[in-house]
BALUMVEX-240580 format. One record per atom (N, C-alpha, C): residue in one letter; atom name; x, y, z negated. Coordinates in Angstrom, 3 decimals. Layout:
<atoms>
ATOM   resn   name          X          Y          Z
ATOM      A     CA          X          Y          Z
...
</atoms>
This chain:
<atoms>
ATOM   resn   name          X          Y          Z
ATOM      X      N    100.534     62.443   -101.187
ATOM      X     CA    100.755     63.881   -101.357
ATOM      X      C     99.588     64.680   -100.771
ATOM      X      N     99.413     63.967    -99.627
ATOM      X     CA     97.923     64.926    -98.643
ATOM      X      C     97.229     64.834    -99.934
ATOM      X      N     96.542     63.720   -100.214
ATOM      X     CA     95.115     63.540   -100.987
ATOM      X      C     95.736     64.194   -102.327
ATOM      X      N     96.392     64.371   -102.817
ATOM      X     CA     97.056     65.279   -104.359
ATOM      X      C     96.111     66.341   -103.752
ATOM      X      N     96.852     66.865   -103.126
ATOM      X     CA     96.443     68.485   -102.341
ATOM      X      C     95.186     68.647   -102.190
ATOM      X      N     94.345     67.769   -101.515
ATOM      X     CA     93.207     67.485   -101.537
ATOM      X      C     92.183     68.030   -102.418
ATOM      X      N     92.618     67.038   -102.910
ATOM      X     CA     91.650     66.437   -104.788
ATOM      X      C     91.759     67.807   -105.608
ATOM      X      N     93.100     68.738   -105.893
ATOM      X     CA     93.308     69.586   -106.683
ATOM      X      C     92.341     70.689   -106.157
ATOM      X      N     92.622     71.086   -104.862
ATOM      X     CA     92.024     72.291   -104.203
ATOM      X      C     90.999     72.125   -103.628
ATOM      X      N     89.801     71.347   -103.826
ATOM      X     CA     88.914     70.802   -102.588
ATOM      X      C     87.570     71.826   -102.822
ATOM      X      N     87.436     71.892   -103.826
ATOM      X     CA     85.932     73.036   -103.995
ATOM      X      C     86.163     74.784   -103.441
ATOM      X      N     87.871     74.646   -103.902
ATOM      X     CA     88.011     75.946   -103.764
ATOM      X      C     88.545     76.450   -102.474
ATOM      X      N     88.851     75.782   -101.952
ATOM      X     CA     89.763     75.889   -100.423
ATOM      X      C     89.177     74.962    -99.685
ATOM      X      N     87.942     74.382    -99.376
ATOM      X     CA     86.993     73.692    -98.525
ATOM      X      C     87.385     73.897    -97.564
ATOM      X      N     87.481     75.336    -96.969
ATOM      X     CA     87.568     76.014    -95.063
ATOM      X      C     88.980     75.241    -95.190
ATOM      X      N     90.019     75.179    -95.795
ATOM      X     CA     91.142     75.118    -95.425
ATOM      X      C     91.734     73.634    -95.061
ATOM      X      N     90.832     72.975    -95.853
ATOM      X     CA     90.710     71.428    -95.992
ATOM      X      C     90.152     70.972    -94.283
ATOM      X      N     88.863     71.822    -93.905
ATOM      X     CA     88.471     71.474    -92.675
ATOM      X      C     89.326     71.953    -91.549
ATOM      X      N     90.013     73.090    -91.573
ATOM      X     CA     91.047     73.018    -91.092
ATOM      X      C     92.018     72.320    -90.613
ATOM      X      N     92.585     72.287    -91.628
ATOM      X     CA     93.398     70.689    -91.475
ATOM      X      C     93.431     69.172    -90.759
ATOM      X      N     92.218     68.850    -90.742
ATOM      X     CA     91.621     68.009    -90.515
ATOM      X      C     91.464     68.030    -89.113
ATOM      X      N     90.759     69.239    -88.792
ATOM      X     CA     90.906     69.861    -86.870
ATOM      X      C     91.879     69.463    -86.308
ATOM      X      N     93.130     70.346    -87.560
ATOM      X     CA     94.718     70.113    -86.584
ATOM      X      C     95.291     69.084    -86.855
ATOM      X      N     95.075     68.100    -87.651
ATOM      X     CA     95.522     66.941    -87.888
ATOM      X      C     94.812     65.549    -86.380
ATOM      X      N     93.646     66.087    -86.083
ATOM      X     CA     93.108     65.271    -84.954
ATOM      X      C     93.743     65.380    -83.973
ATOM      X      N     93.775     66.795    -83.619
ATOM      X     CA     94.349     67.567    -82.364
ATOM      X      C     95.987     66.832    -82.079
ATOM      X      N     96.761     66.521    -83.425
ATOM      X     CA     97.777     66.229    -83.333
ATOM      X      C     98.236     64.801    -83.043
ATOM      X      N     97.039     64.218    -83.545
ATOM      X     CA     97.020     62.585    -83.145
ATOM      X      C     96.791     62.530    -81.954
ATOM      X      N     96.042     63.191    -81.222
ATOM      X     CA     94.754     63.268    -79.858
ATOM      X      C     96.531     63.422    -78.890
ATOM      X      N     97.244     64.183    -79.223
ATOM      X     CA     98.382     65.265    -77.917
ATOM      X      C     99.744     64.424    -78.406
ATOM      X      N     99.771     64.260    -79.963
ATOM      X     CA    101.289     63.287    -79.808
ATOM      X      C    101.428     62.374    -80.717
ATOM      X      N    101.084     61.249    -79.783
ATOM      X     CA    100.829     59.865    -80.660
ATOM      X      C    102.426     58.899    -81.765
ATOM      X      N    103.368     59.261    -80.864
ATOM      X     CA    104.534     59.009    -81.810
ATOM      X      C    105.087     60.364    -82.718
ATOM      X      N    104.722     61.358    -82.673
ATOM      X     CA    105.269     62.367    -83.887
ATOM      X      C    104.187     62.536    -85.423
ATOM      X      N    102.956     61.651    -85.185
ATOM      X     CA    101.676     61.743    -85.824
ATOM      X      C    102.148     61.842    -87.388
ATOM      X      N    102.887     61.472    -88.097
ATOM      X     CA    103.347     60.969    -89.326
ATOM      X      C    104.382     62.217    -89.839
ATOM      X      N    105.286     62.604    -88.514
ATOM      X     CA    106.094     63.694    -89.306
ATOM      X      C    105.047     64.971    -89.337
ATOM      X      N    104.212     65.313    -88.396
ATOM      X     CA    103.623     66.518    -87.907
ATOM      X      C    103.095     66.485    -89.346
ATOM      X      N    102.090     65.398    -89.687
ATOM      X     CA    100.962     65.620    -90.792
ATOM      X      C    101.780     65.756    -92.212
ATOM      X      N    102.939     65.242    -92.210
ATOM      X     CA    103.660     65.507    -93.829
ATOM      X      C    104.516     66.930    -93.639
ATOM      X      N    104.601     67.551    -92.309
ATOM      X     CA    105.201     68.769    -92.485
ATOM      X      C    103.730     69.866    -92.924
ATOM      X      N    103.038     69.859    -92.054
ATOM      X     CA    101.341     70.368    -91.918
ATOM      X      C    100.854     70.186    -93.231
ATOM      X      N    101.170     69.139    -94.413
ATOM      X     CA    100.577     68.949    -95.673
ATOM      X      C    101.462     69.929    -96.690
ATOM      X      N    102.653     69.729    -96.471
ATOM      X     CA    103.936     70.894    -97.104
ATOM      X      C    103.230     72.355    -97.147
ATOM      X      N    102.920     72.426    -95.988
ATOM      X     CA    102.969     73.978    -94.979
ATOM      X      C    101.607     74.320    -95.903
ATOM      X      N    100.175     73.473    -95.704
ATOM      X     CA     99.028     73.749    -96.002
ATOM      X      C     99.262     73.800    -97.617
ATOM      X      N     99.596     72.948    -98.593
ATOM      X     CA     99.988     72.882   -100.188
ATOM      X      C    100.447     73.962   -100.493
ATOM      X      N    101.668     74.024    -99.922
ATOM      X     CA    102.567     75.633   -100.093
ATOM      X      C    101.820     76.562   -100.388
ATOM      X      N    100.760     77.253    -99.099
ATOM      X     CA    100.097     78.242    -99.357
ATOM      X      C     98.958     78.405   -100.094
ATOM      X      N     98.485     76.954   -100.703
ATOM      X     CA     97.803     76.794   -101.645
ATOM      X      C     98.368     77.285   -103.287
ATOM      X      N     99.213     76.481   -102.894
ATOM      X     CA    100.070     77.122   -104.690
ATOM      X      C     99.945     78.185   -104.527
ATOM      X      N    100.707     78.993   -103.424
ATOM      X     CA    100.791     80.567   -103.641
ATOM      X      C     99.493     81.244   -104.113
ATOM      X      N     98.415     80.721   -103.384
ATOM      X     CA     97.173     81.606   -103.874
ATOM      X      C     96.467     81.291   -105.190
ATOM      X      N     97.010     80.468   -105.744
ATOM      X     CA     96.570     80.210   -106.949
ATOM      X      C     97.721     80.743   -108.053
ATOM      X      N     98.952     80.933   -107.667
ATOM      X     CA    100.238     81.511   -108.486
ATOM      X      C    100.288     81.938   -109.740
ATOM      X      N     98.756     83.052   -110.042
ATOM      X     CA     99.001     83.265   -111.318
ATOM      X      C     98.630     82.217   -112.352
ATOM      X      N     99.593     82.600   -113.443
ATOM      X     CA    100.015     81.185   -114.598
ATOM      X      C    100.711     81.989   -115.499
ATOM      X      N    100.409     80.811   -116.694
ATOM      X     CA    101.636     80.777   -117.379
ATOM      X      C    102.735     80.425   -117.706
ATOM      X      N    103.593     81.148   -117.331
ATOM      X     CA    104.994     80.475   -116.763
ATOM      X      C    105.475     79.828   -118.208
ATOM      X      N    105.414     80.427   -119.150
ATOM      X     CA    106.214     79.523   -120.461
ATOM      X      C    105.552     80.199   -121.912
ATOM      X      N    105.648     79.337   -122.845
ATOM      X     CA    104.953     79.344   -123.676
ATOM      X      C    103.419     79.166   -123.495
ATOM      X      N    102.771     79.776   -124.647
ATOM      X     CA    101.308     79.662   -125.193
ATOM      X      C    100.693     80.807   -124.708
ATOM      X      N     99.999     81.324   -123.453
ATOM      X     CA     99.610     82.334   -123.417
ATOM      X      C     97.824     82.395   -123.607
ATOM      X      N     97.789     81.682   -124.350
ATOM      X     CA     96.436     81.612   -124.786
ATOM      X      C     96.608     82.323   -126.774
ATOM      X      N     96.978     81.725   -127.600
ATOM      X     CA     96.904     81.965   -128.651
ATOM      X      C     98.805     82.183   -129.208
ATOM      X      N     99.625     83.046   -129.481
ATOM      X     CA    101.018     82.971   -129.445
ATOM      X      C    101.878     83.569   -128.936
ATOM      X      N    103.184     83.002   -128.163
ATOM      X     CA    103.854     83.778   -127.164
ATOM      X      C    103.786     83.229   -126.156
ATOM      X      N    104.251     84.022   -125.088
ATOM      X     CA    104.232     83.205   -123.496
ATOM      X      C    104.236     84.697   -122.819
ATOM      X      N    104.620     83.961   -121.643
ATOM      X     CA    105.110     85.090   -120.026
ATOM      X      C    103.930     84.559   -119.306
ATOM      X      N    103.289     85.246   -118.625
ATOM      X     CA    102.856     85.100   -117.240
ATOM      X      C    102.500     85.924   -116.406
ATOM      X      N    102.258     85.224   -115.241
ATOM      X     CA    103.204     86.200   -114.134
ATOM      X      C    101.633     85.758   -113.130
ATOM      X      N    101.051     86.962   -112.853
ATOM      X     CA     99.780     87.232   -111.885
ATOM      X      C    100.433     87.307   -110.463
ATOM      X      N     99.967     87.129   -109.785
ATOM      X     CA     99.474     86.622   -108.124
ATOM      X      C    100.297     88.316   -107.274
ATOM      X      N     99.633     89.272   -107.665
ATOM      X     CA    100.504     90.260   -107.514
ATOM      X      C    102.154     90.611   -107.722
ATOM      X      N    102.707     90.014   -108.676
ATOM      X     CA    103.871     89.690   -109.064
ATOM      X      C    104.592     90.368   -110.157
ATOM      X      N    102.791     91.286   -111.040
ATOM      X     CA    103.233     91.214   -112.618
ATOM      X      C    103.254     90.792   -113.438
ATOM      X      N    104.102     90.677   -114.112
ATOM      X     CA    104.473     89.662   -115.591
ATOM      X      C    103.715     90.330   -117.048
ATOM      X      N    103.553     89.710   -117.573
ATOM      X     CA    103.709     90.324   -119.696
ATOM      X      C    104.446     88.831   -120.024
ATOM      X      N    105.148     89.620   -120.816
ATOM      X     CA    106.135     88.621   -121.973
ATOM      X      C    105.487     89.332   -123.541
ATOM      X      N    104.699     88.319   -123.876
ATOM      X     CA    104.685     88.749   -125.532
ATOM      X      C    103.517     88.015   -126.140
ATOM      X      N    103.100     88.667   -127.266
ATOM      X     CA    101.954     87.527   -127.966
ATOM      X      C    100.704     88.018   -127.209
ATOM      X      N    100.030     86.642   -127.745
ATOM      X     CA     99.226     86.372   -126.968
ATOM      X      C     97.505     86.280   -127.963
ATOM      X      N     96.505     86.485   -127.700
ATOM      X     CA     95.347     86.347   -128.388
ATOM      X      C     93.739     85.893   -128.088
ATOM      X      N     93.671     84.728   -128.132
ATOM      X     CA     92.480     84.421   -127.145
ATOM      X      C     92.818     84.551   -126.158
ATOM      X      N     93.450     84.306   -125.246
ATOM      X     CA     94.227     84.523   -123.755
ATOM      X      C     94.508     85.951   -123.374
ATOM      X      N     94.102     87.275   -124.124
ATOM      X     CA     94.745     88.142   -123.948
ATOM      X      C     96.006     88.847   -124.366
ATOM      X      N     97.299     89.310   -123.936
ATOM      X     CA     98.162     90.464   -124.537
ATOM      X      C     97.418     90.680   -125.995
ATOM      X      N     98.083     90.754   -127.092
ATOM      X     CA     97.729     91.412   -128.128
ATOM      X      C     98.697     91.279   -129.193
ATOM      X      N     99.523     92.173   -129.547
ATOM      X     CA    100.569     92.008   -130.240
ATOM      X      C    101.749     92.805   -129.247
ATOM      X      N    102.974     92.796   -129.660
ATOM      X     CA    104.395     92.924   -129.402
ATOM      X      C    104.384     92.625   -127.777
ATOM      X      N    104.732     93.484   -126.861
ATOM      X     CA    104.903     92.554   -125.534
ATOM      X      C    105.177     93.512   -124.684
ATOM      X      N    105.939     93.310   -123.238
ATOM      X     CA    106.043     93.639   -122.537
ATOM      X      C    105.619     93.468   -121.004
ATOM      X      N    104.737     94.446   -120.310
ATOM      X     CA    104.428     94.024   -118.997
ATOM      X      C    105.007     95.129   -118.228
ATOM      X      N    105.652     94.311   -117.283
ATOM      X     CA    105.970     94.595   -116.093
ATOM      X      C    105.602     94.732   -114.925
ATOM      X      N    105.445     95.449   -114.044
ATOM      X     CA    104.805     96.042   -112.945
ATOM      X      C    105.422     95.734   -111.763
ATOM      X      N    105.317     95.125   -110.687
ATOM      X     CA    105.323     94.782   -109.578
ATOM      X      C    105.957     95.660   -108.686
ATOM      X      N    105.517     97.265   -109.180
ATOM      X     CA    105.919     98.099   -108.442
ATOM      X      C    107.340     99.054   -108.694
ATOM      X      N    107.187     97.658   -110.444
ATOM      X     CA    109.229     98.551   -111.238
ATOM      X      C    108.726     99.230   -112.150
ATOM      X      N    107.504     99.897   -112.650
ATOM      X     CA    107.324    100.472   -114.100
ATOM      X      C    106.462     99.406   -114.726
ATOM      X      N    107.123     99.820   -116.339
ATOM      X     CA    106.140     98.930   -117.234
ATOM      X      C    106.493     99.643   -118.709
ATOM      X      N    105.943     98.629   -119.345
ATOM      X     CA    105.498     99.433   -120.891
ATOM      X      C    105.948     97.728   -121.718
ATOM      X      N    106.402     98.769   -122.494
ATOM      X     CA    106.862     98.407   -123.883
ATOM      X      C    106.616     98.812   -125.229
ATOM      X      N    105.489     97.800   -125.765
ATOM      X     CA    104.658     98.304   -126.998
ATOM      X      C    103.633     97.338   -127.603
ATOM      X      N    102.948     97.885   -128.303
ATOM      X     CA    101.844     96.580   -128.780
ATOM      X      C    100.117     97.244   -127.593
ATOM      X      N     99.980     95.941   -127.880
ATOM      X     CA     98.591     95.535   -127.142
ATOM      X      C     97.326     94.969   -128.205
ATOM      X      N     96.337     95.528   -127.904
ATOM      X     CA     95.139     94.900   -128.850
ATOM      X      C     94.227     94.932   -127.562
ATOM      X      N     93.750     93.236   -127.427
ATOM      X     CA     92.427     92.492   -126.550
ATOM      X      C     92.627     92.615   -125.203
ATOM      X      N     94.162     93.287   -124.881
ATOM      X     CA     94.265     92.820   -123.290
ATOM      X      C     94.884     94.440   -122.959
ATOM      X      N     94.856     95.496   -123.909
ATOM      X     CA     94.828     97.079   -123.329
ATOM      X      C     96.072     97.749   -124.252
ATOM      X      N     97.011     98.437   -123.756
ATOM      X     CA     97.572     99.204   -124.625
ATOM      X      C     97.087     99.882   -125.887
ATOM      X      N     97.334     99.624   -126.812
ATOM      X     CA     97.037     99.879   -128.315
ATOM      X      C     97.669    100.363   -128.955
ATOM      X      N     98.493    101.755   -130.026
ATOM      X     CA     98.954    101.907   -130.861
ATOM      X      C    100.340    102.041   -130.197
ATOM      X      N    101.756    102.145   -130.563
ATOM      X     CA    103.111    102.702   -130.243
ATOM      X      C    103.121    101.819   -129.448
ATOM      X      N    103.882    103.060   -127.696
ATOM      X     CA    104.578    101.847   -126.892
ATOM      X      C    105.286    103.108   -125.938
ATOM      X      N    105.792    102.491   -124.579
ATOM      X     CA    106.720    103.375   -124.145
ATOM      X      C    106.442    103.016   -122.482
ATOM      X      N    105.728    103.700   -121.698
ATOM      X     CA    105.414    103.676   -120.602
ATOM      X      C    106.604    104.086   -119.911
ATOM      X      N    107.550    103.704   -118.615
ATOM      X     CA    108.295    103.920   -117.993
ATOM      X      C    108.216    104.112   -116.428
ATOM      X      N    107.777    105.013   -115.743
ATOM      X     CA    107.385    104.510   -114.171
ATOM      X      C    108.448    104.195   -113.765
ATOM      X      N    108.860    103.497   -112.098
ATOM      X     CA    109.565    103.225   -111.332
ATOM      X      C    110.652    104.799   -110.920
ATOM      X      N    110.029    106.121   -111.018
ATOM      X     CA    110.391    107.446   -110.612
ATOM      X      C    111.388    108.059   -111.921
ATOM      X      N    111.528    107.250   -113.259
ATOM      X     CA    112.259    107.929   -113.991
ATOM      X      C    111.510    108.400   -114.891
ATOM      X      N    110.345    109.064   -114.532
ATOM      X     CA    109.544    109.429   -115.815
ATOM      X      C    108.823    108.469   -116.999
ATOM      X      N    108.664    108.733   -117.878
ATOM      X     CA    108.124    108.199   -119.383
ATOM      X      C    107.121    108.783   -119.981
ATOM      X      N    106.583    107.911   -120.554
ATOM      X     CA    105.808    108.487   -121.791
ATOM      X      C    105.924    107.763   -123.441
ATOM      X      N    106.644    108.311   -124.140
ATOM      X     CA    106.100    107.353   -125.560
ATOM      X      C    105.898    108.463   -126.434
ATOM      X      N    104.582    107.157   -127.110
ATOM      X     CA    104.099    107.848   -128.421
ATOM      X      C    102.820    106.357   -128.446
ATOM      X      N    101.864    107.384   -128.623
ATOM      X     CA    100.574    106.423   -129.363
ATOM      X      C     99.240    106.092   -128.055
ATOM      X      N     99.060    104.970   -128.271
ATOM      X     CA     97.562    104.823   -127.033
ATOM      X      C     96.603    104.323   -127.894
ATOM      X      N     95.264    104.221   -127.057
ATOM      X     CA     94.295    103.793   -128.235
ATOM      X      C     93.405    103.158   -126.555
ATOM      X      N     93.040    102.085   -126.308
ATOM      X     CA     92.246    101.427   -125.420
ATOM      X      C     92.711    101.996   -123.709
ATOM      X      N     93.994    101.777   -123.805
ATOM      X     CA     95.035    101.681   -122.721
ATOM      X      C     95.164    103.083   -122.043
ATOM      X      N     94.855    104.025   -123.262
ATOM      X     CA     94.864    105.775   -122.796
ATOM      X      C     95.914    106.217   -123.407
ATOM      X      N     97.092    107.186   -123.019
ATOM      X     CA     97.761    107.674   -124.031
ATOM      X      C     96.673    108.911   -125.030
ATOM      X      N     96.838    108.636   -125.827
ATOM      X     CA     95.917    109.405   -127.026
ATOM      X      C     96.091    109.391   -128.958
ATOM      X      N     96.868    110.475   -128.805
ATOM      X     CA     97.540    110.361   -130.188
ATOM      X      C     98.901    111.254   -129.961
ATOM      X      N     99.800    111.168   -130.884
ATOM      X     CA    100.988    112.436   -130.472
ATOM      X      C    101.943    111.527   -129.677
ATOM      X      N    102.533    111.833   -128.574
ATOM      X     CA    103.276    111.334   -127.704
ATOM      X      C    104.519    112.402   -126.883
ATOM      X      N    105.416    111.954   -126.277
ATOM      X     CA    105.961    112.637   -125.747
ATOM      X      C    106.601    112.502   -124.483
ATOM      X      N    106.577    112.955   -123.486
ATOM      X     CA    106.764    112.744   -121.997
ATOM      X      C    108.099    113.175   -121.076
ATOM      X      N    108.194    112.734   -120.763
ATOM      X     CA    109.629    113.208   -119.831
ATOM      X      C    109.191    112.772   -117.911
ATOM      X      N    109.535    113.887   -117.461
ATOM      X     CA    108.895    113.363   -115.818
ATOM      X      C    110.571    114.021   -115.368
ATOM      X      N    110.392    113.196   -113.852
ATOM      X     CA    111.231    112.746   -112.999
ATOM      X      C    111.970    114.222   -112.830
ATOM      X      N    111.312    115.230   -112.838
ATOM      X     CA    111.869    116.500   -112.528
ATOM      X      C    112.590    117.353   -113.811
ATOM      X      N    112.929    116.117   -114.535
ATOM      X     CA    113.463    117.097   -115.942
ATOM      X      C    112.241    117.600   -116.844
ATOM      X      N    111.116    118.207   -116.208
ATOM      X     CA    110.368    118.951   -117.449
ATOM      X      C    110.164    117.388   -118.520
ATOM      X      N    109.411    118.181   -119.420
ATOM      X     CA    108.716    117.302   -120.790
ATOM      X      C    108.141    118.237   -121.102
ATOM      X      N    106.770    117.376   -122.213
ATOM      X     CA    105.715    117.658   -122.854
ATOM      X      C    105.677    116.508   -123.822
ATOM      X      N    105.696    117.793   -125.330
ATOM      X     CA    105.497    117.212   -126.296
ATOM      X      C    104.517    117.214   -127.048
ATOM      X      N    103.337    116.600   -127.465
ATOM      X     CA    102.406    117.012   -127.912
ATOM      X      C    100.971    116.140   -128.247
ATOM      X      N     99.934    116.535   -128.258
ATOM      X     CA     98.349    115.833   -128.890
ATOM      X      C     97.872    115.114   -127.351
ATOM      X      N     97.299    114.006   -126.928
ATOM      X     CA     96.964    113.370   -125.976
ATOM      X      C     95.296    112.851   -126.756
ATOM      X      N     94.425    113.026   -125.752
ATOM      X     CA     93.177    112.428   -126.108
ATOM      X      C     92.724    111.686   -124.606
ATOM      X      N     92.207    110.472   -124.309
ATOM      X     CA     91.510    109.662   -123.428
ATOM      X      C     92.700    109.892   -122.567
ATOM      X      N     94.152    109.827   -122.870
ATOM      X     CA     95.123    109.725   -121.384
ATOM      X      C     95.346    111.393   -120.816
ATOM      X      N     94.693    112.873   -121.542
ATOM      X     CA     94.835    114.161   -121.146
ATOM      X      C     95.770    114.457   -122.380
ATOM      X      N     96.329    115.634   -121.703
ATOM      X     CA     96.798    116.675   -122.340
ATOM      X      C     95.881    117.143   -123.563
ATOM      X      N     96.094    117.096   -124.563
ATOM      X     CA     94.099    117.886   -125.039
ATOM      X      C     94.997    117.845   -127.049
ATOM      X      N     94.694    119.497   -127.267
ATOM      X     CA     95.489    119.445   -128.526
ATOM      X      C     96.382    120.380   -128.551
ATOM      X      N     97.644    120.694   -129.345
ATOM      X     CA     98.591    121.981   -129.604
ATOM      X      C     99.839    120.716   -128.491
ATOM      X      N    100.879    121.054   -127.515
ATOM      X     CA    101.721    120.717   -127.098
ATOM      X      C    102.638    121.549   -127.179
ATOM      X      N    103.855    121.809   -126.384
ATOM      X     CA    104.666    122.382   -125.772
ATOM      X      C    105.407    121.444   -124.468
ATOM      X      N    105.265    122.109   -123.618
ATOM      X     CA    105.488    122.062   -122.171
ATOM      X      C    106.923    122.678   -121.824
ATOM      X      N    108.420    121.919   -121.581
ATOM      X     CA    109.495    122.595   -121.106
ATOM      X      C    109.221    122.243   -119.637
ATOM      X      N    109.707    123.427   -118.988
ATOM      X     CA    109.664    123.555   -117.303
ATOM      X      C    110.966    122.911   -117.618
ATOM      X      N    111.731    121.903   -116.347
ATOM      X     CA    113.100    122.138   -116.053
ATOM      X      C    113.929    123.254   -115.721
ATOM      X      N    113.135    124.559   -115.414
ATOM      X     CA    114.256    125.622   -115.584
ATOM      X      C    114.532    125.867   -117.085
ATOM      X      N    114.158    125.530   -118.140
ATOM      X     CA    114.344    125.898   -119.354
ATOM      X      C    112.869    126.525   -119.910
ATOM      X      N    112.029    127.152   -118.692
ATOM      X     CA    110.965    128.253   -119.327
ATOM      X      C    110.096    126.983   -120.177
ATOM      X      N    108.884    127.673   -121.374
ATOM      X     CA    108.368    126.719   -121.949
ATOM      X      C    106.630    127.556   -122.291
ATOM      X      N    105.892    126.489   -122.339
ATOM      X     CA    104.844    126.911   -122.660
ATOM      X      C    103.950    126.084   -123.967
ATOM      X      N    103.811    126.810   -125.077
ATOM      X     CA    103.586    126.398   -126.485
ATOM      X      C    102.160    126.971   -126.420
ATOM      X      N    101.326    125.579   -126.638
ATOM      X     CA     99.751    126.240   -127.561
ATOM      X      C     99.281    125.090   -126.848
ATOM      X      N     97.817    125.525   -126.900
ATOM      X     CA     96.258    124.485   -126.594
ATOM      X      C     96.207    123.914   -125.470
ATOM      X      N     95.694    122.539   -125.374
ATOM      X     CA     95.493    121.839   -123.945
ATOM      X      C     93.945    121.686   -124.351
ATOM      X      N     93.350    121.314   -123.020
ATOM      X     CA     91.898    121.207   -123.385
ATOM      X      C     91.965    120.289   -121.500
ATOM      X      N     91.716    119.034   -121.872
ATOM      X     CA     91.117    118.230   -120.788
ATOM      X      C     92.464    117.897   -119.683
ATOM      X      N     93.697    118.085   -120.125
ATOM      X     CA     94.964    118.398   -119.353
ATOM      X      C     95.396    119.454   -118.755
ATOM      X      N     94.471    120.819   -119.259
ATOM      X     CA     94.759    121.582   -118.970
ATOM      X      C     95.272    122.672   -119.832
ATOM      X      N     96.270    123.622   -119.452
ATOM      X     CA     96.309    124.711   -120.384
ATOM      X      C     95.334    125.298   -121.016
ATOM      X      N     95.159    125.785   -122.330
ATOM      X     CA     93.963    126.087   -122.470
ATOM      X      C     94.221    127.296   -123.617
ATOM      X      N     94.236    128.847   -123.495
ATOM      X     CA     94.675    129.989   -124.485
ATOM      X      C     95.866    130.649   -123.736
ATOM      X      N     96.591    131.330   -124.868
ATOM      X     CA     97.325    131.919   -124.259
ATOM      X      C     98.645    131.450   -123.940
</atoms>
């Protein structure tokens, strides 16, 4: 099991390997009858945190060309097709932090209809074009307001309308996410 561990991780985790090796002496050197359990608990302990840092994968399916889930080191997922190893197609990724999007992907980036959801309640769906909302979309935030309207590079930018949650509303031009006229 040591030398598995070894052999798999040895270029990439070198310091950790010499490590080991320190406390594996140290442990022979101070307790000569526990030598055997210490080093197969110490090989567990050291492996363990090896997997972890290597974690991201693909958990199931084809995530090279197809479908498949996988799940990055941070602890976000995409479930959906797959293209040259990127998202591209139908899929869903999930966010680590509780928001995610639901929509198609082209070369790894939000592409074309999907439905952004944060963790706070607010949304966005409509259209993206190279992982920007940009195209007609429509928004709902945590405080009740919404904005319905033209999106360019991820801004406001175009004819919208803007409801406040008190009901008040503001109809006409955005320019850069900003109001823009009267």
């Amino acid at each position: 099991f040591v030398n598995l561990c070894y052999f798999s991780c040895y270029k990439k985790f070198h310091s950790i390997k010499m490590l080991y090796n320190y406390l594996n002496v140290k442990i022979k050197y101070q307790m000569k009858n526990y030598t055997i359990l210490i080093k197969s608990l110490l090989s567990i302990v050291l492996c363990w945190g090896l997997a972890s840092a290597i974690s991201a994968q693909c958990i199931k399916g084809n995530c090279f060309k197809g479908h498949g889930t996988y799940e990055w080191e941070n602890g976000d997922f995409y479930e959906g097709m797959w293209k040259a190893g990127k998202p591209d197609g139908n899929g869903t990724f999930y966010f680590e932090n509780g928001d995610n999007y639901v929509g198609r992907f082209a070369e790894g980036l939000k592409n074309g209809q999907g439905k952004y959801t944060w963790s706070n309640g607010s949304s966005y769906e409509g259209e993206y074009l190279n992982g920007n909302r940009h195209g007609k979309g429509f928004a709902t935030y945590s405080n009740g307001s919404t904005y319905e309207g033209e999106y360019l590079n991820g801004n406001k930018h175009g004819k919208g309308i803007f409801t406040y949650s008190n009901g008040s509303s503001y109809e006409g031009e955005y320019l850069n996410g900003n109001r823009h006229g009267k």
